[in-house]
C-alpha positions in Angstrom: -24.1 4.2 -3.1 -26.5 6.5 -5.3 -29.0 4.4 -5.4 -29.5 2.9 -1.6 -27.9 5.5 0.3 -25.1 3.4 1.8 -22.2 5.3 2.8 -18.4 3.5 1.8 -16.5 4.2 4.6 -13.4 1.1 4.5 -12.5 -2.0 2.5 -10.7 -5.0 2.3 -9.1 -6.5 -0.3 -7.0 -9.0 -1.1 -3.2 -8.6 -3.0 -4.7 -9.1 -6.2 -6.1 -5.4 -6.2 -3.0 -3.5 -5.1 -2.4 -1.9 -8.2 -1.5 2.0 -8.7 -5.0 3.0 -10.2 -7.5 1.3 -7.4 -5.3 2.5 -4.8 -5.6 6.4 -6.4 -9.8 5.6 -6.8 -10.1 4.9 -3.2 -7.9 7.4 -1.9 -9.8 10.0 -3.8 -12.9 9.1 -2.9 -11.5 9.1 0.9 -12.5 5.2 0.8 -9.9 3.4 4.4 -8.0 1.0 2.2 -6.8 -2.1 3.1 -4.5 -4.8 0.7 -3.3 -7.6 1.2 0.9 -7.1 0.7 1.8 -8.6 -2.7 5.3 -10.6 -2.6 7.6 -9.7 -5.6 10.5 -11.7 -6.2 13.2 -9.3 -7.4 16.0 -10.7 -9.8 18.3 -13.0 -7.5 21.2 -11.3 -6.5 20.2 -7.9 -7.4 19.2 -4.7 -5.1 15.4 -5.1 -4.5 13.3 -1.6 -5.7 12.6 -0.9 -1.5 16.8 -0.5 -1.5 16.5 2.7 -3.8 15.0 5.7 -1.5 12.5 8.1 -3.6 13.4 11.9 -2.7 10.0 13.5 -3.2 10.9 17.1 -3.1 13.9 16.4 -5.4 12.2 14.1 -8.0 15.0 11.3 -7.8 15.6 8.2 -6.3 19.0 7.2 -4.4 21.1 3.7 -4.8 22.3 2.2 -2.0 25.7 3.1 -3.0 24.5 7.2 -2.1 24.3 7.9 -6.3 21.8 10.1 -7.7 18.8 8.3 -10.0 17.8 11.2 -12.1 14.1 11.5 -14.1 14.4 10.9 -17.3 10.7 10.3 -19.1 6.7 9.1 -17.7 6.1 6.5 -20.2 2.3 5.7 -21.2 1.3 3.4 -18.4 2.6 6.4 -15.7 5.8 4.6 -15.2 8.5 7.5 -14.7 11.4 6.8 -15.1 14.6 6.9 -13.2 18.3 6.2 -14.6 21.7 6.5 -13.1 24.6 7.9 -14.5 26.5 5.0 -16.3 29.9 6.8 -15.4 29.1 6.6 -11.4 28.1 3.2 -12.0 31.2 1.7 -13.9 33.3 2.6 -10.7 30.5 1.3 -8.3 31.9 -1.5 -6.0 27.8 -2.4 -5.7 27.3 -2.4 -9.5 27.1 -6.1 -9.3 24.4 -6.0 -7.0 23.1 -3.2 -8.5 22.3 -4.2 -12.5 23.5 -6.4 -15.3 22.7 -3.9 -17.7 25.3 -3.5 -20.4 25.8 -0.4 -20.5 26.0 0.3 -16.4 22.7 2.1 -16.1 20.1 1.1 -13.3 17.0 2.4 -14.1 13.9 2.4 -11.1 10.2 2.9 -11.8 7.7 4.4 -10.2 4.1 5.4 -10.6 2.5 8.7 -11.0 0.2 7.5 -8.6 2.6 5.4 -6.3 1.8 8.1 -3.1 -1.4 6.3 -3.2 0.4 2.7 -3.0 2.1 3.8 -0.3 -0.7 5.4 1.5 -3.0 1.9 1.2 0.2 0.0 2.3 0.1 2.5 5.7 -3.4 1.5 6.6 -2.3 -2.2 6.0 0.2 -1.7 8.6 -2.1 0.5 11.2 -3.9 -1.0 14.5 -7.3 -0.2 12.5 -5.8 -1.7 9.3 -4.9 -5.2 10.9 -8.8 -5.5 12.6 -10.2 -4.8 8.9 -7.9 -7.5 7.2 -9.0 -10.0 10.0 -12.5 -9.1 9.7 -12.6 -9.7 5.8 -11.8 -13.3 6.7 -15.3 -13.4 8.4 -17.1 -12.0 5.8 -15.6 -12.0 2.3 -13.6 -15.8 2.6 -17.9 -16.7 3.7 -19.1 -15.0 0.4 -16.9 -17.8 -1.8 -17.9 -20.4 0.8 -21.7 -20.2 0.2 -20.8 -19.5 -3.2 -20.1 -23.1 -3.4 -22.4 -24.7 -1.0 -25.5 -22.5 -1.6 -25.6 -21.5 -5.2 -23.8 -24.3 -6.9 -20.7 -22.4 -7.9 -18.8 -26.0 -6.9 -19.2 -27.3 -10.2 -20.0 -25.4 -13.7 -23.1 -26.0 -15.3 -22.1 -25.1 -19.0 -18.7 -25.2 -20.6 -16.9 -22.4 -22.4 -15.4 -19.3 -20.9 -18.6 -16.9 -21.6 -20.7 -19.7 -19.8 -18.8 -20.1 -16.9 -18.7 -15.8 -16.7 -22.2 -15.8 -17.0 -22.4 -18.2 -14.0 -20.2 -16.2 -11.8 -21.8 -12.9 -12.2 -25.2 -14.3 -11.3 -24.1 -16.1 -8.8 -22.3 -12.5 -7.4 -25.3 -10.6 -7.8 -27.5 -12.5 -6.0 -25.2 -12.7 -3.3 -24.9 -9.2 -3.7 -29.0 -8.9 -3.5 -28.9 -11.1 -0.7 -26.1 -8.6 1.0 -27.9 -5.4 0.2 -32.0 -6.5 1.4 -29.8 -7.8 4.6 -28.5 -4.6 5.2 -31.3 -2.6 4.5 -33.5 -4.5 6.8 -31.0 -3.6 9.9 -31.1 -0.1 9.0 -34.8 0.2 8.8 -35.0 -1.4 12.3 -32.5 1.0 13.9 -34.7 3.8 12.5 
């Protein structure tokens, strides 16, 4: 960006990058986000996280059941932490859906950063969203196809994990040469 001039204005990416952190890093440098959804299997038989609603203004989350998820402590990933009151829960005709804890607590996570989740996952959704994620079949599914074809990346030439690193980072830069001298070209023959 520094170096070239080239302005970052939306990407595409696919579910292996929705993560709390990447999401927050392009929301704050006002990057349109796009990610693939990533499928979570929840424990079978139990209340899935989406089930819970997150009160914002009241830092809490809500069972399906209408109980109160109070905030208890942000561990050292960023997780806070949510737990409901074990007495509620004893009572609960739900708490089988609810948890197997022991002790009849349900506890909910949720990142410091999760607005930014949520924010990427609204884009996904949007009219302008859907055309990016279509588009990045065109162009990003192509970059691992020549990959193969054009710069040998069917087969490795060495063996060992380093070796085979090595490979793949050359083989992305000079696509990512290729990319840039591309781009460059068009925008001196706008000018």
């Amino acid at each position: 960006q520094q170096r070239f001039g080239f302005k970052v204005e939306a990407v595409a990416l696919d579910s292996g990058y929705l993560t709390s952190p990447i999401c927050k890093g392009l929301q704050s440098r006002n990057i349109f986000a796009v990610i693939a959804h990533r499928r979570f299997h929840p424990t079978q038989g139990l209340f899935p996280k989406w089930k819970f609603t997150h009160d914002a203004e009241r830092n809490l989350y809500v069972c399906p059941a209408e109980h109160e998820l109070q905030y208890k402590t942000t561990n050292r990933e960023g997780y806070r932490q949510y737990a409901s009151d074990p007495q509620h829960c004893k009572r609960c005709p739900l708490l089988n859906e609810c948890t197997r804890s022991r002790n009849h607590r349900k506890v909910v996570t949720r990142h410091v950063w999760e607005d930014s989740k949520e924010w990427v996952r609204g884009n996904r959704l949007s009219r302008s969203g859907k055309y990016l994620y279509r588009k990045r079949k065109e162009t990003i599914e192509r970059s691992f196809a020549d990959a193969k074809e054009l710069h040998g990346f069917r087969y490795c030439r060495l063996r060992g994990l380093q070796n085979v690193r090595e490979q793949a980072l050359m083989t992305a830069a000079v696509q990512n040469m290729k990319k840039m001298a591309i781009h460059l070209d068009r925008l001196e023959n706008k000018g």
